[in-house]
N, C-alpha and C positions, 0 to 999 in steps of 0.2 A: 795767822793768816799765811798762806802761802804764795811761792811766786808765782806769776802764770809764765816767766820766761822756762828757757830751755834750763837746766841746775849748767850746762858748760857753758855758757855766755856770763861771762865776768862783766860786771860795771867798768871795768878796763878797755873789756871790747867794745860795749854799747857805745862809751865814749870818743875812744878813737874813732870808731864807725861812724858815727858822727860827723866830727870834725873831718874828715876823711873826704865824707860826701858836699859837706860845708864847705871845702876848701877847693875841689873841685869844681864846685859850682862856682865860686869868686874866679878861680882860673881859667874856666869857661867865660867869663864875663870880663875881664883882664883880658884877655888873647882877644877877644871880639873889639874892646876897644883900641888895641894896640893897631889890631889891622885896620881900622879905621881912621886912624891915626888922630884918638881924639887922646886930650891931655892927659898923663898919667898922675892921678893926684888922686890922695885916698875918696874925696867926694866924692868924684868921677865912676870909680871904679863899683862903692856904695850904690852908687845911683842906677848904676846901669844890674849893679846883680841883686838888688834888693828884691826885686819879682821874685826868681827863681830860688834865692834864699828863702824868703816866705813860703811860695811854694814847698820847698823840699822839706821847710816845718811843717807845715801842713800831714805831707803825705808820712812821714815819718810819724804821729802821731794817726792817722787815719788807717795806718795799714800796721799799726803794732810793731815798727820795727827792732825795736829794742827787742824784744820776745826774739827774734832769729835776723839780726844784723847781717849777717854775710849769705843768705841765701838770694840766689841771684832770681829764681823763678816767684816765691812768695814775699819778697824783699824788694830786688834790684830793679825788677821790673815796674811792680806800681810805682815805686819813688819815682823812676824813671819820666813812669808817661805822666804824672802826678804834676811831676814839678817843672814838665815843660806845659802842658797845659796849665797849669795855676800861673805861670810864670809868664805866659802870652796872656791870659785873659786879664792879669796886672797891668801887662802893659798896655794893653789897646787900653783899655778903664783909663789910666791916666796919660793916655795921650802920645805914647813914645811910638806907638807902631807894631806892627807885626807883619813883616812883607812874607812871602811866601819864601824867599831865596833864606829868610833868616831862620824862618819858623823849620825848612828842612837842616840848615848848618846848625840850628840847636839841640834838636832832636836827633842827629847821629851823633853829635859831639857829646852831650849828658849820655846818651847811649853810649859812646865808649869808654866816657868815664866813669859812670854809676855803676855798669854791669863788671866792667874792665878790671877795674883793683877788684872788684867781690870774686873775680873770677881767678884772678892770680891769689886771692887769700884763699880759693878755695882748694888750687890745686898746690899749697905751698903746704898748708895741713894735710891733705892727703901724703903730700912727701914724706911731709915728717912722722904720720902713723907708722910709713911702711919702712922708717929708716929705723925705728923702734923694735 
């Protein structure tokens, strides 16, 4: 059986790429409570990025990312809109809200982060093709 990923995407990258978007998402959700000034305690922090976390499983699964991790057009993008949509309709569902002022600070910020590192790993291999 063969793979259906790209043969240059390492289980290394899938991985990182991963954790990468996972981590981003929790420090989206970190910085959101910090400016709110609610308590900093791993609960807290859980609770508030557990939507977008889900979410961003979701969409990582639904859009095959592992198959081309660092592609920001067939990649960065759905996770993007994926996991801020899965990530508000979590929250409204269980009661935390979704105001408009948050629903746009979420959606530029996972925007800068989800697209942002895919776009610096993308122009960091180009570098290094052309340093070769």
């Amino acid at each position: 059986m063969t793979s259906q990923r790209s043969p240059q995407v390492s289980s290394l990258t899938i991985a990182l790429a991963f954790v990468c978007d996972a981590a981003l998402v929790t420090l989206f959700a970190g910085l959101g409570r910090s400016e709110h000034a609610r308590e900093a305690t791993l609960v807290g922090l859980l609770e508030t990025a557990w939507p977008f976390l889900a979410g961003l499983a979701v969409m990582w699964l639904a859009t095959l990312a592992y198959r081309r991790p660092l592609e920001i057009v067939r990649t960065g993008i759905p996770v993007w809109i994926g996991t801020v949509a899965i990530g508000m309709g979590l929250r409204l569902l269980t009661g935390s809200g979704a105001a408009l002022p948050f629903v746009l600070v979420a959606t530029i910020t996972l925007a800068v982060f989800l697209l942002g590192w895919r776009a610096i790993a993308v122009l960091a291999a180009r570098l290094r093709r052309r340093t070769r």
